[in-house]
C-alpha angles and dihedrals in degrees: 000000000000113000089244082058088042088052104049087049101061085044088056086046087049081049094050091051083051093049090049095052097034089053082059097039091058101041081066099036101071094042093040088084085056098039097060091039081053081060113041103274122148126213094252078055091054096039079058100049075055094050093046103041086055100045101034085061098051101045086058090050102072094045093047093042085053089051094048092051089043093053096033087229123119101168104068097058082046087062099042098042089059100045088040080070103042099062093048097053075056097059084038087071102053097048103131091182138037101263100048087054092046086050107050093042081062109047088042080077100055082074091060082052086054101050107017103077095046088046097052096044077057099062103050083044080068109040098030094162097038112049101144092055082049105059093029093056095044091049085053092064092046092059101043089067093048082055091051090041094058105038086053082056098056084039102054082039091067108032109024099033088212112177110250089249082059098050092049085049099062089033082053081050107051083039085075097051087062082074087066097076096048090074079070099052113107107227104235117237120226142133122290114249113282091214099069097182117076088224090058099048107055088044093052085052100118129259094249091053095056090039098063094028078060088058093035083058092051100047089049087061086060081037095082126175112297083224087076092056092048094051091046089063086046096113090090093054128263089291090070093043093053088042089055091050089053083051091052092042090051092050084041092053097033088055099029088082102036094039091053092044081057100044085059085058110043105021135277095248096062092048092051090043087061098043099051083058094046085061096050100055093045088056083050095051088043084056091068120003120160111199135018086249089076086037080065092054107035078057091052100053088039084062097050090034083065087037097061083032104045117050093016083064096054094042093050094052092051086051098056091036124097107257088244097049098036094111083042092052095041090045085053091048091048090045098051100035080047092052097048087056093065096066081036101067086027087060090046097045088055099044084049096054096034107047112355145290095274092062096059090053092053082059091054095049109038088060103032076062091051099046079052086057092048099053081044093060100038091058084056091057096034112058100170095055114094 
């Protein structure tokens, strides 16, 4: 088998950990909103649980992609990250009050920050000349087992009639088989970081990566919790919510592959441009839909406006960042775009409670607009960017 076949393998076997715990994940995601209201928790609560799933990741990822490139090991944060999850949707399951759920939502992802930045060094490592397949590709997978995990939920909703503590149970299970695959995974070999200080390093990290992690940011403070889109389509019950977010996760996973191939093509930055604007407008159409027929496709476009945002971000920052710093420089994109997501939810919690949903919506498009204008601008002042 050639190395460029070797390499897309172990990036399918890297997809296939991510189906399996994204199958989980989203077995949990469209019934997390009614969880916590089952429990007390208001919508600035939730707003918050948004805010802090989001953030708490992030902040872990640059630490844990400085580590990687120090050490020169990408495996064992693999391992731990998963597992990490995997016991907190456990204890997930068995939160009998509102601040144990909130709390163990939110530590689950600390897990994500463990794992996310060194895998996905990893995956530009095997595919160097293809990120955006890559990504895309990988992101694909991912998404193909949200699809699957939400659809099990509605299903076991209707037919089996399971309590939401039990549902979260068999999706903690199936969580610790994702852990399975990794044993398959070829550790890439590469040099260890030259900057062996974490102060350095993130101070060495080149003009063109804070720069777009600095938009990026922008744009994830217009990038607020899913769980408010799904509560904003809550007037048919919780069957049609969760229906609609298998509607968004099929369009995420159809456009995630043949975007990134594109954006190889034509360049990252025009794919981001768009789908900053993708977003926008779909904020816009959330702020005052009619019918469930536009639910439908406001859902739709939210799912290939992540799809040209998501992997192509990730893809684009691997691809401006020096090859031993890439996991430190992903894991700073991811810290500073996660910790812009916790104001984020919190704002449109608050706009939601205090005035009404609409508003909250507004928010969301008005600077994920304005995140689309300042990439704009910073292509025209940046010409050797792609």
């Amino acid at each position: 088998m050639s190395s460029k076949d070797d390499g897309k393998k172990n990036v399918v076997i890297l997809g296939i950990t991510s189906f399996l715990n994204d199958f989980s994940s989203e077995m949990i995601l469209p019934i997390l909103p009614f969880f916590l209201t089952s429990l007390g928790a208001s919508p600035v609560l939730i707003g918050v649980v948004g805010g802090l799933r989001d953030s708490l990741t992030s902040i872990f990822k640059v630490a844990f992609g400085y580590l990687s490139d120090k050490y020169a090991k990408r495996k064992p944060f693999l391992y731990g990250g998963y597992a990490f999850s995997a016991l907190f949707k456990l204890f997930l399951a068995i939160s009998s009050n509102s601040m144990a759920a909130v709390l163990s939502a939110s530590f689950e992802r600390i897990g994500k920050g463990m794992r996310d930045a060194p895998r996905d060094a990893m995956i530009s490592q095997f595919m160097p000349t293809r990120t955006g397949a890559a990504f895309g590709l990988h992101r694909m997978l991912d998404t193909g087992g949200a699809i699957l995990g939400s659809v099990a939920v509605a299903l076991i909703l209707m037919f089996l009639y399971l309590t939401l503590d039990q549902i979260i149970l068999i999706a903690a299970t199936i969580s610790f088989l994702s852990i399975i695959p990794l044993y398959f995974v070829k550790e890439p070999a590469f040099n260890p970081m030259r900057h062996s200080k974490f102060r350095i390093a993130l101070t060495s990290l080149p003009k063109n990566v804070l720069v777009f992690t600095g938009i990026a940011s922008l744009f994830a403070l217009a990038n607020f919790s899913y769980m408010f889109f799904i509560m904003r389509a809550v007037d048919g019950g919780i069957i049609i919510p969760i229906l609609l977010y298998v509607v968004f996760n099929i369009m995420y996973a159809a456009f995630s592959y043949p975007l990134g191939k594109y954006s190889d093509k034509i360049g990252k930055r025009k794919i981001l441009i768009g789908g900053y604007i993708l977003f926008s407008i779909v904020c816009i159409g959330f702020y005052q839909f009619e019918s469930l027929q536009s639910l439908i496709i406001l859902f739709m476009l939210y799912g290939v406006a992540n799809a040209a945002i998501i992997g192509i971000q990730r893809a684009y920052v691997s691809d401006i960042s020096p090859s031993d710093m890439r996991a430190t420089a992903i894991g700073a994109f991811h810290t500073c775009t996660g910790l812009a997501a916790l104001p984020s939810s919190i704002i449109a919690g608050y706009l939601w409670s205090a005035f009404s949903p609409a508003y909250a919506f507004l928010f969301g498009g008005l600077v994920a607009f304005a995140s689309a204008v300042a990439l704009w601008v910073w292509r025209f002042n940046n010409s050797s960017s792609s």
